[in-house]
C-alpha positions in Angstrom: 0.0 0.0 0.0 1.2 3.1 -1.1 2.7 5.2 2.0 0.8 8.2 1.4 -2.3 6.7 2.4 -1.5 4.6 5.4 -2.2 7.3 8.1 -2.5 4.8 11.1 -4.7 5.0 14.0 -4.1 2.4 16.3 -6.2 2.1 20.0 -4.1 0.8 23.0 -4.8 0.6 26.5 -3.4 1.6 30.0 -0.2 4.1 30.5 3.1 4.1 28.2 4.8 5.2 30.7 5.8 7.8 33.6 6.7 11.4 33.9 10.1 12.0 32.9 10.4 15.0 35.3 9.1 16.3 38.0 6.6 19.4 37.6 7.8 22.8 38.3 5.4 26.0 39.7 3.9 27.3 36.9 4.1 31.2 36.0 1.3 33.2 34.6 2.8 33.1 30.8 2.9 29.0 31.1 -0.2 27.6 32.9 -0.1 24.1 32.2 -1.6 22.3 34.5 -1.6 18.5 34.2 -4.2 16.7 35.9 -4.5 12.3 35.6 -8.0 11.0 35.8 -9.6 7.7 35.7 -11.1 7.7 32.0 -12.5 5.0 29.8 -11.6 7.1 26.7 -8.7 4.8 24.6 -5.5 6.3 23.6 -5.3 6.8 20.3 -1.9 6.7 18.0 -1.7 8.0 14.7 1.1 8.3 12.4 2.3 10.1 8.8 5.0 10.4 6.8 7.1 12.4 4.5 7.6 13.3 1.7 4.3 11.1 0.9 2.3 14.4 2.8 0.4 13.0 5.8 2.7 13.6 8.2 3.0 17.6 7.4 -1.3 16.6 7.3 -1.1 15.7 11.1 1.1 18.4 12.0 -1.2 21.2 10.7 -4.1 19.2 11.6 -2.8 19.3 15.6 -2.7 23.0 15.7 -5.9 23.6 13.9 -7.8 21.8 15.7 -6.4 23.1 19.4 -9.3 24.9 21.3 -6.9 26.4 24.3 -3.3 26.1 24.6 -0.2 25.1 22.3 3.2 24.2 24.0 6.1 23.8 21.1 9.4 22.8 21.0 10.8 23.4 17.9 14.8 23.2 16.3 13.9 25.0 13.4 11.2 26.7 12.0 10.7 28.1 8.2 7.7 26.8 7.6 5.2 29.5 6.5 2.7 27.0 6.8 3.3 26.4 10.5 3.8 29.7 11.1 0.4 30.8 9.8 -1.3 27.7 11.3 0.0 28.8 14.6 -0.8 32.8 13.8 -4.3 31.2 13.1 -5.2 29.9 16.7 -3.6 32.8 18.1 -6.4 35.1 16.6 -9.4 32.0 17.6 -7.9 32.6 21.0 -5.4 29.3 21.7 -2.7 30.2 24.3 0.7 29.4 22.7 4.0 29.0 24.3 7.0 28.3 21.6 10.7 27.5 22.3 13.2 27.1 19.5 16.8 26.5 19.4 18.8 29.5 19.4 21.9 28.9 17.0 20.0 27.3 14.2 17.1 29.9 14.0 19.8 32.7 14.4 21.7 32.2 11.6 19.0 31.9 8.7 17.3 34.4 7.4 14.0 32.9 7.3 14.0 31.4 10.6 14.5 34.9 11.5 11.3 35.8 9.6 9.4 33.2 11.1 9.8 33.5 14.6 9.2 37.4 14.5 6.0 36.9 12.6 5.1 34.7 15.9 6.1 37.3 18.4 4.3 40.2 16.3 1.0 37.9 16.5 1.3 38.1 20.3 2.8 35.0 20.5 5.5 34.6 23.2 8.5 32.6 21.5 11.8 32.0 23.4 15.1 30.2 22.4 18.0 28.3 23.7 21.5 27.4 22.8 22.3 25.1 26.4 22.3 22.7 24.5 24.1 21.6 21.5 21.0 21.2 19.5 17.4 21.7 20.4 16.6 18.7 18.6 13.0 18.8 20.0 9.9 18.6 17.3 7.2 18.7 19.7 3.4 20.0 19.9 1.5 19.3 22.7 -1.9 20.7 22.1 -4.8 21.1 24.9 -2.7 19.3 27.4 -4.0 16.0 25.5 -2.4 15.6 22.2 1.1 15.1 21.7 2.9 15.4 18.4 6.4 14.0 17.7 8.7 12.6 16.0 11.5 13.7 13.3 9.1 16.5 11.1 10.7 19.8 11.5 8.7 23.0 11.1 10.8 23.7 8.0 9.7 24.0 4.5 12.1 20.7 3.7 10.1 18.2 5.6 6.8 19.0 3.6 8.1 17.4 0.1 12.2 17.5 0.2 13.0 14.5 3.2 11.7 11.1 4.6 10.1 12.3 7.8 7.6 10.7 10.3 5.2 12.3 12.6 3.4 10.4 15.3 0.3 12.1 17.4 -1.0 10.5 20.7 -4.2 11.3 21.9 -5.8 11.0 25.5 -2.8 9.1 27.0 -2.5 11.4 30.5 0.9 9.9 31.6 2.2 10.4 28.2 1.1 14.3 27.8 2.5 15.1 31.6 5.7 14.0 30.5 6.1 15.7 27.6 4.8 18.8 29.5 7.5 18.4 31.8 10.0 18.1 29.2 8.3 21.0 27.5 8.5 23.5 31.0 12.4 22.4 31.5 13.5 23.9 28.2 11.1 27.3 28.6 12.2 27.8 32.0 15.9 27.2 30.8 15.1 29.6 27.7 15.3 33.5 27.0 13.2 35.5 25.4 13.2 36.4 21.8 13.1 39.8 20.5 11.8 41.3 17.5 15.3 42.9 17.0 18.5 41.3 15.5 20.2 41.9 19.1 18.8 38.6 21.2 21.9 37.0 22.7 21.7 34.1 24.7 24.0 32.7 27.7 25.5 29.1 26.5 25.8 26.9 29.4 28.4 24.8 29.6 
């Protein structure tokens, strides 16, 4: 079957595992709250690829369907796209939190482009370099969806490279972890200006 139209959902039961870190106190720029309950809603997985175009499909799909919040890690972003997608829920009122790595983003143009079109949308966007790559590609939408996997929010993984995308769906343990993974890197992040003059501290 051709891979372009095998966008899998599969159903699995139960946890997939644990928190990866533990929670930190919230400020009023990141409230994300994660809260377990006892559900009898199944997990759902699905899955897409590149360049056969369901995996950019899930991607977009994620952010257009969010109804409040968007958390984001990104590495880098030239996607217009993404970028309008996410300019999109700002204006239907979706609170969105981005961090992208610093030293990628910084030195092309475009990246550039993109991530002060987010911040001139009202969307907070901050970056990092304590690392040596943000390699994150991460969307967690309504504190219940969680997208990953190797798609970067650049033009390339649309139609130029072999990509995958995965998106989990009401799996609790799974979207705490990933919103602890997602509050480490903001917290350890620095604001992003509109001007060419953000510099950020590398930790060694």
């Amino acid at each position: 079957m051709n891979l372009s139209k095998r966008l899998l959902t599969l159903a699995f039961a139960g946890m997939m595992t644990a928190p990866l870190v533990s929670a930190h106190a919230e400020t009023t720029a990141a409230t994300t709250t994660t809260t377990e309950t006892t559900s009898t809603v199944m997990p759902t997985i699905r899955v897409g690829f590149s360049p056969e175009g369901t995996a950019s499909a899930l991607v977009l799909d994620v952010i257009n369907n969010a109804k409040r919040s968007l958390r984001m890690l990104s590495y880098v972003m030239t996607s217009p796209d993404i970028v309008n997608a996410l300019i999109a829920a700002k204006q239907r009122g979706v609170n969105i939190l981005v961090v992208a790595d610093y030293n990628v983003n910084q030195s092309r143009e475009k990246s550039q482009e993109c991530l002060k079109a987010l911040l001139r949308a009202g969307i907070p966007v901050r970056v990092t370099n304590a690392y040596r790559s943000l390699h994150d590609k991460v969307i967690i939408a309504d504190k219940n969806t969680v997208q990953t996997g190797s798609f970067n929010y650049a033009y390339s993984a649309f139609s130029m490279n072999s990509e995958n995308v995965v998106v989990i769906t009401d799996a609790p343990s799974v979207t705490a972890s990933f919103m602890d993974l997602w509050r480490s890197r903001w917290y350890g992040a620095t604001d992003y200006s509109v001007d060419d003059n953000t510099t950020v501290e590398r930790h060694l």
